[in-house]
C-alpha positions as CSV (number, residue, x, y, z in Angstrom):
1,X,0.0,0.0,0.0
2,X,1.0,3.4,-1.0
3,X,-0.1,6.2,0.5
4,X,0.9,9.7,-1.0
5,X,-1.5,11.7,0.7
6,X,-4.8,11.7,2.7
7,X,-7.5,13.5,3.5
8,X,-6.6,15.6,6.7
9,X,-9.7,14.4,8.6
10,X,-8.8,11.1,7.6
11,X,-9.1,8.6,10.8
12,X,-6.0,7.5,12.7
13,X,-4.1,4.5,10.9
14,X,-3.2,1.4,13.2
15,X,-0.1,-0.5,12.2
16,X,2.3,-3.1,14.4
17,X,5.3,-0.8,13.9
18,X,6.2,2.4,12.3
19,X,9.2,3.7,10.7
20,X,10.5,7.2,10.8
21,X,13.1,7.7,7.4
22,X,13.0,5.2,4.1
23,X,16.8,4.8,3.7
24,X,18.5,1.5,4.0
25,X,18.5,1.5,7.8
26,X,14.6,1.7,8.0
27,X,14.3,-0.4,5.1
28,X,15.5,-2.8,6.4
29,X,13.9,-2.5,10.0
30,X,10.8,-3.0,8.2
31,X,11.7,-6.0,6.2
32,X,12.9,-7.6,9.2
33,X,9.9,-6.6,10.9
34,X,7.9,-8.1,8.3
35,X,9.9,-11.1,8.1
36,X,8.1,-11.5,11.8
37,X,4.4,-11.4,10.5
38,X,4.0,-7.2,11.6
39,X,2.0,-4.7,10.1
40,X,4.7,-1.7,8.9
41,X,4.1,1.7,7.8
42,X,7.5,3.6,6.6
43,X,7.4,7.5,6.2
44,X,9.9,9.3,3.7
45,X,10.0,12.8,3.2
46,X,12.7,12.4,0.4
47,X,13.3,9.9,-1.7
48,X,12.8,6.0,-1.0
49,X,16.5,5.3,-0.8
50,X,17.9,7.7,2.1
51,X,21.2,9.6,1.6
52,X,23.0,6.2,1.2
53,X,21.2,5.8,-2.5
54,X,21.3,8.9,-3.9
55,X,24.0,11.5,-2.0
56,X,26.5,8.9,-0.3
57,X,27.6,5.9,-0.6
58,X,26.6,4.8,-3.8
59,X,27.1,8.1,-6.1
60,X,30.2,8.4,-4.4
61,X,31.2,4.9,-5.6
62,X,30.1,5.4,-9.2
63,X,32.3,8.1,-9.2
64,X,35.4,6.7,-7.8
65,X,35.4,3.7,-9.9
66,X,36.6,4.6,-12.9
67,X,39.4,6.7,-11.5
68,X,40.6,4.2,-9.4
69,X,40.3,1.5,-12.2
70,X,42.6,3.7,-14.7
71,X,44.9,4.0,-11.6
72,X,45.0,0.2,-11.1
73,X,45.8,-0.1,-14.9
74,X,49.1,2.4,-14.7
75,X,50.5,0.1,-12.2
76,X,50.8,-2.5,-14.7
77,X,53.7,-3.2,-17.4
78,X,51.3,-3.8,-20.6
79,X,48.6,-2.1,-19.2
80,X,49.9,1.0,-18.5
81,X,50.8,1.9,-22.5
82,X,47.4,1.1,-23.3
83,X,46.1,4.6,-21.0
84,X,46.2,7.1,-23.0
85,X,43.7,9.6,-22.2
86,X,42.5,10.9,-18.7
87,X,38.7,9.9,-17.3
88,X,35.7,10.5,-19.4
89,X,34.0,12.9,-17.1
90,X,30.6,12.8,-19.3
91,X,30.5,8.8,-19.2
92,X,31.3,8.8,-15.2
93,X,28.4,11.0,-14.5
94,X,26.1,9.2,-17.1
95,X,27.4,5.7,-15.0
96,X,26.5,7.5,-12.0
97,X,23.4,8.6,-12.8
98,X,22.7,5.0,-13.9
99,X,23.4,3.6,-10.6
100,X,21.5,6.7,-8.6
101,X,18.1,5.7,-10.7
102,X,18.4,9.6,-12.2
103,X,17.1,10.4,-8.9
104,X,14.0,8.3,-9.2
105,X,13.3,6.4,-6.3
106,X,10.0,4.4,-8.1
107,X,11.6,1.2,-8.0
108,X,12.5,1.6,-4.0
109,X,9.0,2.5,-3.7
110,X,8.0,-0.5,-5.2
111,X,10.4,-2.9,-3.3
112,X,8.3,-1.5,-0.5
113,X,5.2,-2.4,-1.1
114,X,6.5,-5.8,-2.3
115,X,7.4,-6.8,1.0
116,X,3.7,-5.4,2.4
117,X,4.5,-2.7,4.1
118,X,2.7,0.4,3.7
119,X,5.1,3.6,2.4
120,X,3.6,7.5,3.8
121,X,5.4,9.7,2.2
122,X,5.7,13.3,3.9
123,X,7.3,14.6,7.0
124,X,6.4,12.4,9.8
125,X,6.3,13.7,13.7
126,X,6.2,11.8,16.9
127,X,3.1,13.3,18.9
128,X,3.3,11.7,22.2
129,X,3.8,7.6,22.7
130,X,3.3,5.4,19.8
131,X,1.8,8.1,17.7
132,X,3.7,9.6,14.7
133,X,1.7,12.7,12.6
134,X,3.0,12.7,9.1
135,X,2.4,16.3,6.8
136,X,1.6,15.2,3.3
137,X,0.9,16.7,0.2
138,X,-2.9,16.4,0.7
139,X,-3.1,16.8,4.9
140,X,-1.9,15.0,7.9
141,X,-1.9,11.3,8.8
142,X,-2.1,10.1,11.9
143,X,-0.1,6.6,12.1
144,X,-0.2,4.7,15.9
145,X,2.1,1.8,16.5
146,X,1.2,-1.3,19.1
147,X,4.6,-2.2,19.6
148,X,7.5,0.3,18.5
149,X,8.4,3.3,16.5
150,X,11.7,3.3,15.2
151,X,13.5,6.3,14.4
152,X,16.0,6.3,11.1
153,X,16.2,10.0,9.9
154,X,19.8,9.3,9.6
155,X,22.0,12.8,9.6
156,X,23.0,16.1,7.3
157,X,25.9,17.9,7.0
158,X,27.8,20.0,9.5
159,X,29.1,23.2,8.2
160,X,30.6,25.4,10.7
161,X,29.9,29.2,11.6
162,X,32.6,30.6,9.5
163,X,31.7,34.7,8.5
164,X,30.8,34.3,4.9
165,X,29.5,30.8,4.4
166,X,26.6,31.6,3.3
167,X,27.3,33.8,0.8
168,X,30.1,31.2,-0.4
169,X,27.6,28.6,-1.2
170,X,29.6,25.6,-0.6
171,X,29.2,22.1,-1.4
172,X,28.4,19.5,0.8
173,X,28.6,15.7,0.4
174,X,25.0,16.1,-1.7
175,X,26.9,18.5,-4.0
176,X,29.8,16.6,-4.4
177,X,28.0,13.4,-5.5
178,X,25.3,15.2,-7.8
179,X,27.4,17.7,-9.5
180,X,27.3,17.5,-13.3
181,X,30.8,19.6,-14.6
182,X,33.8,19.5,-12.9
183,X,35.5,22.3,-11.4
184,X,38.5,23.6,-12.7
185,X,39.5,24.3,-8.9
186,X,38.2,22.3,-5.4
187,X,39.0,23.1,-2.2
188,X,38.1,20.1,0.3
189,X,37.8,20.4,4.0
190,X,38.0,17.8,6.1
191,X,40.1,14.6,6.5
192,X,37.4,12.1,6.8
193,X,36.2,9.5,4.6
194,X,33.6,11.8,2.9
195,X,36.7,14.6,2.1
196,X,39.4,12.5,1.0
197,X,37.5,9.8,-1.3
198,X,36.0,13.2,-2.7
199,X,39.5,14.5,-3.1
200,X,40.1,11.9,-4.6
201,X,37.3,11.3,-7.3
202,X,37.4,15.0,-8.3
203,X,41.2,15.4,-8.6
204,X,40.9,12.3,-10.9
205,X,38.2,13.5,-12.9
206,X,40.2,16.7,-13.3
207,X,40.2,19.5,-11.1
208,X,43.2,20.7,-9.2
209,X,42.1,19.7,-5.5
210,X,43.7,21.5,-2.5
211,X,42.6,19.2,0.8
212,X,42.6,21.5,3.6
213,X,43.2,19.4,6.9
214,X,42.6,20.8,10.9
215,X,44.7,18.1,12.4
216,X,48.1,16.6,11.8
217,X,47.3,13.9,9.1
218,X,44.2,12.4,7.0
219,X,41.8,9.5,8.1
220,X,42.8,10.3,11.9
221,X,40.4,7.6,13.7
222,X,42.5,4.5,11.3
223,X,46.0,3.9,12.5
224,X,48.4,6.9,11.3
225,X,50.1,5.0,8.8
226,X,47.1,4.6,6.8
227,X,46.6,8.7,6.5
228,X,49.9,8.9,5.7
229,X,49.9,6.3,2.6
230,X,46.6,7.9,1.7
231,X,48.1,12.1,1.8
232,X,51.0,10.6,-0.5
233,X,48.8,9.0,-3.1
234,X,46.3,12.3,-3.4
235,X,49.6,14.5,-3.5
236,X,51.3,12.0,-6.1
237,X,48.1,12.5,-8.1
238,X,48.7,15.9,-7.9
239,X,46.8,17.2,-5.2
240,X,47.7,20.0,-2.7
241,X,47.3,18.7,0.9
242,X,47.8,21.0,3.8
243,X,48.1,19.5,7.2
244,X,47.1,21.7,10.7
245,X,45.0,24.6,8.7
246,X,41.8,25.9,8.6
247,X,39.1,27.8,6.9
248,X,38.9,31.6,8.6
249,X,36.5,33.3,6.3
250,X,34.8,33.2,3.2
251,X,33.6,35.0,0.2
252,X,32.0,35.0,-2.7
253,X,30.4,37.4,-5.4
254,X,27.3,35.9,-7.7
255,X,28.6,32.5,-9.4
256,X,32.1,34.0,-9.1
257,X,34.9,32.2,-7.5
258,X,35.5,31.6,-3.8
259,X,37.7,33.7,-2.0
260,X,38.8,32.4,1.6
261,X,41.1,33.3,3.8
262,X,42.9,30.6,6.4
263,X,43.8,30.2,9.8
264,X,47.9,30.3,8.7
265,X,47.3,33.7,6.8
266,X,47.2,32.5,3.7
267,X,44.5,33.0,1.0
268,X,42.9,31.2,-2.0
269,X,40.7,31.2,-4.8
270,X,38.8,28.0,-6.0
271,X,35.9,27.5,-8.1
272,X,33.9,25.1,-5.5
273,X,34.6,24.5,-1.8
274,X,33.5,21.3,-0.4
275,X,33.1,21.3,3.4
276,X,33.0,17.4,4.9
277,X,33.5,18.1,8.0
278,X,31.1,15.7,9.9
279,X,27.6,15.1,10.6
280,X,25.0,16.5,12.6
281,X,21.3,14.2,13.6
282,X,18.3,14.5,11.4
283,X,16.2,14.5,14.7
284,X,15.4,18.4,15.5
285,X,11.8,17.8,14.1
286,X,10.4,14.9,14.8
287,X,8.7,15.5,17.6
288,X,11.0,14.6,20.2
289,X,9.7,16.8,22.5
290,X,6.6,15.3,22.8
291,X,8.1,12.1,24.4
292,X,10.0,13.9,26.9
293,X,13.5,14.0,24.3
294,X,15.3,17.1,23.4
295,X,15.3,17.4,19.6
296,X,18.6,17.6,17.6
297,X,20.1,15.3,20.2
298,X,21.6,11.9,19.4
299,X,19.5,9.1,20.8
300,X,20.8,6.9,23.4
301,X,20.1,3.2,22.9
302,X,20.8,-0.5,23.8
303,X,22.2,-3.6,22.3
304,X,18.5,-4.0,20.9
305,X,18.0,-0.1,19.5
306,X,15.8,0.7,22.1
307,X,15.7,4.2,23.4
308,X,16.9,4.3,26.9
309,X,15.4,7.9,28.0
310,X,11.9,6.2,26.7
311,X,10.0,4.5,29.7
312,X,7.7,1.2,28.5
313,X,10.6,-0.1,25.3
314,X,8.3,1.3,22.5
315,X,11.1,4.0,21.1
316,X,13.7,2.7,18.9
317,X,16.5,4.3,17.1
318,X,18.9,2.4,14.4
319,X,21.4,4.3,12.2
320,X,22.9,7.3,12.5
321,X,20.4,9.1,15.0
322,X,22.1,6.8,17.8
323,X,25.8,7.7,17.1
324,X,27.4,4.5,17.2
325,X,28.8,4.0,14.0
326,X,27.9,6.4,11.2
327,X,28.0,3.7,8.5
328,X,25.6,2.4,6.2
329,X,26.6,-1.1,6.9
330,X,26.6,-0.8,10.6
331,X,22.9,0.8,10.3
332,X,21.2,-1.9,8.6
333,X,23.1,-4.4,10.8
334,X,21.4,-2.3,13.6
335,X,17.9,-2.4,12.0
336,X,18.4,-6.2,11.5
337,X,18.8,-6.7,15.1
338,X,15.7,-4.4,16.1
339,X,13.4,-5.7,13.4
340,X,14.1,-9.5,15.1
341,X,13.9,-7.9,18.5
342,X,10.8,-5.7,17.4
343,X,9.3,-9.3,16.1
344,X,10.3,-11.4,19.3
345,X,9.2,-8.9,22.1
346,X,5.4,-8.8,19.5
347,X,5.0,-12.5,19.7
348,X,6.1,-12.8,23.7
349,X,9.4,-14.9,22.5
350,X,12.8,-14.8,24.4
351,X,15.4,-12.3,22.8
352,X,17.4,-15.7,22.5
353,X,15.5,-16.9,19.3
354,X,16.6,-14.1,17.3
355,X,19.7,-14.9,15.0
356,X,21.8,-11.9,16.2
357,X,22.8,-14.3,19.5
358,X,22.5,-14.7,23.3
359,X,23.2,-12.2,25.6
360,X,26.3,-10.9,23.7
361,X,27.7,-7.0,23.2
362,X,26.7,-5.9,19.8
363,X,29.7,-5.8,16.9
364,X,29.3,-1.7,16.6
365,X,30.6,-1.7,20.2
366,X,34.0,-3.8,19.5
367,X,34.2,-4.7,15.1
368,X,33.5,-1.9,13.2
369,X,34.6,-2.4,10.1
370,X,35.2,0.7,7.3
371,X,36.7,1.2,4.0
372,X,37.6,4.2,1.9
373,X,37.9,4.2,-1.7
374,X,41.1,6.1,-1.7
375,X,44.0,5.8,-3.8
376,X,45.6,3.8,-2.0
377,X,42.4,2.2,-0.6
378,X,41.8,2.7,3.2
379,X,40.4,-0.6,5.7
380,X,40.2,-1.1,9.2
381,X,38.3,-3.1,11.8
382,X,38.1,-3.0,15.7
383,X,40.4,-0.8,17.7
384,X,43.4,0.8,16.7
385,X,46.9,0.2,18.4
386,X,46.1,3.5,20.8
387,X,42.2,3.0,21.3
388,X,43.5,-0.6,22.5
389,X,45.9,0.7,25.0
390,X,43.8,3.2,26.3
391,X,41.2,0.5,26.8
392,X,43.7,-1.2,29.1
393,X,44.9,-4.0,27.1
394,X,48.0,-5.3,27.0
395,X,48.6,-5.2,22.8
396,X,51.1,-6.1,20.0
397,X,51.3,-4.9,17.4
398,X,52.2,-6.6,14.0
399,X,53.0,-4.7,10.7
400,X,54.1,-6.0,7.3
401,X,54.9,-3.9,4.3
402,X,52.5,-5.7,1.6
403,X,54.2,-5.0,-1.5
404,X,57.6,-6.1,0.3
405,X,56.2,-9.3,1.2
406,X,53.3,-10.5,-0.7
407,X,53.3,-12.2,-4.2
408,X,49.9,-11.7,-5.2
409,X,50.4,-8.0,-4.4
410,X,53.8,-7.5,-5.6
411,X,51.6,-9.0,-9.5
412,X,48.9,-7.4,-8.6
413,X,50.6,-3.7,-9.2
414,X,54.0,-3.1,-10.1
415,X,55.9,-1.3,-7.5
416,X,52.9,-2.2,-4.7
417,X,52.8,0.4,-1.9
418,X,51.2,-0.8,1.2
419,X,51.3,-1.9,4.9
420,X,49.0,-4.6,7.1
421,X,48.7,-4.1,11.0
422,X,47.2,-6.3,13.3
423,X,46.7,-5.5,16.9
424,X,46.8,-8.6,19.3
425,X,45.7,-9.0,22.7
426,X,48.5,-10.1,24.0
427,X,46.9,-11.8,27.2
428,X,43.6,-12.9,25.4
429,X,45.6,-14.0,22.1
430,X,43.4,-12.6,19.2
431,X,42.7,-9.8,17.5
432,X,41.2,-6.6,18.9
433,X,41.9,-4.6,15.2
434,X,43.3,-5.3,11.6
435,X,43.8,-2.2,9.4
436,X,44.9,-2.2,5.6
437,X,46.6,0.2,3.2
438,X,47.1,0.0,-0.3
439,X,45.8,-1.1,-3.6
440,X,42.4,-3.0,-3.4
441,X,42.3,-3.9,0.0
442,X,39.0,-3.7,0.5
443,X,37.7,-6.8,-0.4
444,X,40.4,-8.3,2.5
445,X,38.4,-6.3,5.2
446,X,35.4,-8.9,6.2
447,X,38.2,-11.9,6.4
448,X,39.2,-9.1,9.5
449,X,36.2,-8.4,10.6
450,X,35.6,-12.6,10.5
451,X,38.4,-12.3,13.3
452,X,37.5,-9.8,15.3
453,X,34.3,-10.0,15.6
454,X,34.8,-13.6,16.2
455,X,38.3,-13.3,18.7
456,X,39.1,-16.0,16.7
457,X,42.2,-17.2,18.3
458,X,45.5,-17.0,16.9
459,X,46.2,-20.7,17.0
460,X,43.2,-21.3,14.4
461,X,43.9,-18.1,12.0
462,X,46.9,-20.2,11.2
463,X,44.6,-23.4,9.6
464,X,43.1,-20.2,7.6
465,X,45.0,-20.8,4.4
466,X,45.3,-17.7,2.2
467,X,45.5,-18.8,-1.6
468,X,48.4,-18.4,-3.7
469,X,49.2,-15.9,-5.1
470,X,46.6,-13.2,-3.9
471,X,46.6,-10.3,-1.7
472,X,45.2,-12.0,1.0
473,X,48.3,-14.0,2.0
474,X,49.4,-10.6,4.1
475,X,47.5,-13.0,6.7
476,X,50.1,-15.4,6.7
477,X,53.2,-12.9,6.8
478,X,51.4,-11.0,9.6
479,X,51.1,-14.1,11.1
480,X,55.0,-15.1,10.7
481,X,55.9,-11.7,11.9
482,X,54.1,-12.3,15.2
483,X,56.0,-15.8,15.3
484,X,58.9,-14.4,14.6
485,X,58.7,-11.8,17.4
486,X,58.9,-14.3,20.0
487,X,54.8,-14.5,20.7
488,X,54.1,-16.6,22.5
């Protein structure tokens, strides 16, 4: 059922669950609570899709692809003489508009109501317990839930209070992934995964990128090394990265250039200015208020979503709104475990049956897994070398140069720049975090999240046998190196 807009006197609908925000992380709270034989009504006030499908994850992607590809192909005697010309910018924004659906979120619509659920589309508003008010087109529906309402607005971007910004019109992650020309001049800011894969993507599809960086290196929750491999690829592509500046002021006249000036002194001129510079909650009008929340807040929940500041369980948050891991991936893992827990608490069934487990800590608390689609690419699961120590474990750490001691790497590009860590509880003997850098090392990330969110103990990772000759015997020479330091 579809429902694009009601009558405003139209009587209260009545459904097992409701669903605040249509992107992957409800859709998939809902599938999972239909999965469980509940009645589900979702309510979008953009497109069916979320941020993920249209100004994220997956436009990103499209974009990075081909740039990446043409790198992997100048890393190859043979190859390489065969590259003659730089990206097609035309065809990579056709591709990505391919894979976006032209903005056209009909077919996500439709998946919807192919699983039964019941898709409001307009601005929906708690009002009070298990009652959600959603503006439409034609009036106001009035959706109650028996069991939960689960919040997945996901977030927006943060821009900061900088004199000017307005006027400057800068680009944010939605900008960045939708644009149709390329600039001839970008300024990024920010060192996190949304500013350097953009760095990257644009400065391979043409424009002369300056990355503008607060701190003292790129990427700066992975282990350091991995920012550092990453700020020498972007500046061998021919980017200009600058390390412990930022943005002072702003200006800009019509569709002129931007003007800025930065925190060193120094001041440039660029055609666009792209400001990733985190996220801020999607909940500052959804009626929090009414159930005793203060909007714009992140929501506090459990290892089953639940809101904790909620009295009677009913209030659930998955996603982004709660704060844990700002990942598409980690959201719909959160909305699987909430549909099943959603379904269980329904039928009176022990939180047990559900397939998530017994009784055990979530993965976002402990294997968070993440990968950016840099040149080098950028993986890492668990904690870092530091985040372990400061947890209080007693660690070791383990690093092998990938292209010095890999086969399948040293093939895989010629001249292979790259580096493995593995951080070991050294009391406990497995792995607390793995982090990769270097050419496609993406696809090695879930063998590490297979560890660590397993503690799979270091004895058995050695009956693990990596095939020759890929990438993925690092595994082995990390685990020699650990041998070969005397672990015990």
């Amino acid at each position: 059922m579809n429902i694009e807009g009601v009558d405003s006197m139209h009587e209260p609908e009545t459904y097992d669950v409701v669903v605040l925000g249509a992107g992957p992380v409800g859709e998939n709270v809902a599938d999972r609570a239909r999965a469980a034989g509940l009645a589900v009504a979702i309510v979008e006030r953009e497109l069916i899709g979320g941020e993920c499908s249209y100004w994220a994850c997956v436009p990103s992607k499209a974009l990075l692809r081909p740039v990446l590809a043409l790198d992997d192909a100048r890393r190859v005697d043979g190859a390489r003489e065969a590259v003659s010309a730089p990206v097609d910018a035309a065809a990579v924004f056709k591709r990505r508009n391919y894979y976006v659906g032209d903005w056209d979120d009909s077919g996500q619509a439709d998946w919807i109501e192919g699983i039964g659920a019941t898709l409001v589309r307009g601005h929906g508003r708690l009002d009070g317990p298990r009652r959600v008010v959603v503006a439409t087109d034609s009036g106001n529906v009035t959706l109650t839930a028996r069991h939960a309402v689960v919040i997945c607005t996901g977030t927006r971007a943060a821009l900061p209070d900088l004199p000017g910004m307005a006027d400057a019109r800068p680009w944010t992650n939605r900008e960045a992934t939708e644009a149709t020309s390329v600039p001839r001049r970008l300024a990024v800011v920010g060192a996190g995964g949304v500013g350097v894969e953009m760095a990257t993507a644009w400065q391979g599809l043409g424009s002369a990128v300056t990355l503008l960086v607060r701190g003292s290196g790129l990427l700066p929750r992975m282990e350091p090394f991995v920012g550092e491999y990453v700020a020498r690829g972007l500046t061998d592509a021919g980017a200009d990265v600058r390390t412990g500046v930022s943005v002072a002021r702003l200006a800009r006249d019509s569709d002129g250039p931007v003007r800025f000036e930065l925190t060193d002194g120094s001041e440039l001129e660029v055609d666009e200015i792209l400001f990733a510079t985190g996220r801020t909650p999607l909940t500052g009008d959804i009626g929090l208020e009414t159930v005793g929340l203060t909007p714009g807040d992140w929501l506090e929940v459990d290892d089953t979503c639940r809101v904790r500041a909620v009295d009677e369980g009913w209030l659930y948050a998955c996603g982004d709104a709660n704060h844990r891991a700002l990942l598409t991936h980690e959201g719909k893992y959160q909305a699987r475990i909430a549909g099943d827990a959603i379904g269980a608490r329904a039928a009176g069934e022990p939180l047990d049956t559900a397939p998530w487990g017994v009784h055990a800590a979530t993965a976002d608390h402990h294997a968070v897994p993440q990968v950016f689609f840099t040149d080098p690419e950028a993986a890492a699961v668990g904690l870092t070398a530091e985040q372990a120590e400061r947890a209080g474990h007693r660690v070791q750490v383990v690093d092998v140069e990938i292209g010095d001691a890999v086969t399948g790497a040293k093939l895989h590009a010629d001249g292979y720049r790259g580096r493995a860590r593995m951080v070991v509880d050294a009391d406990e003997l497995f792995l607390l975090g793995v982090a990769f850098v270097g050419p496609s090392v993406a696809e090695l990330l879930h063998s590490a999240t297979i560890a660590v969110a397993g503690r799979v103990p270091i004895s058995r990772l050695w009956h693990a046998v990596p095939c020759f000759p890929t990438i993925s015997e690092v595994w082995l020479r990390l685990l020699e190196a650990y041998r070969d330091a005397g672990a015990a």
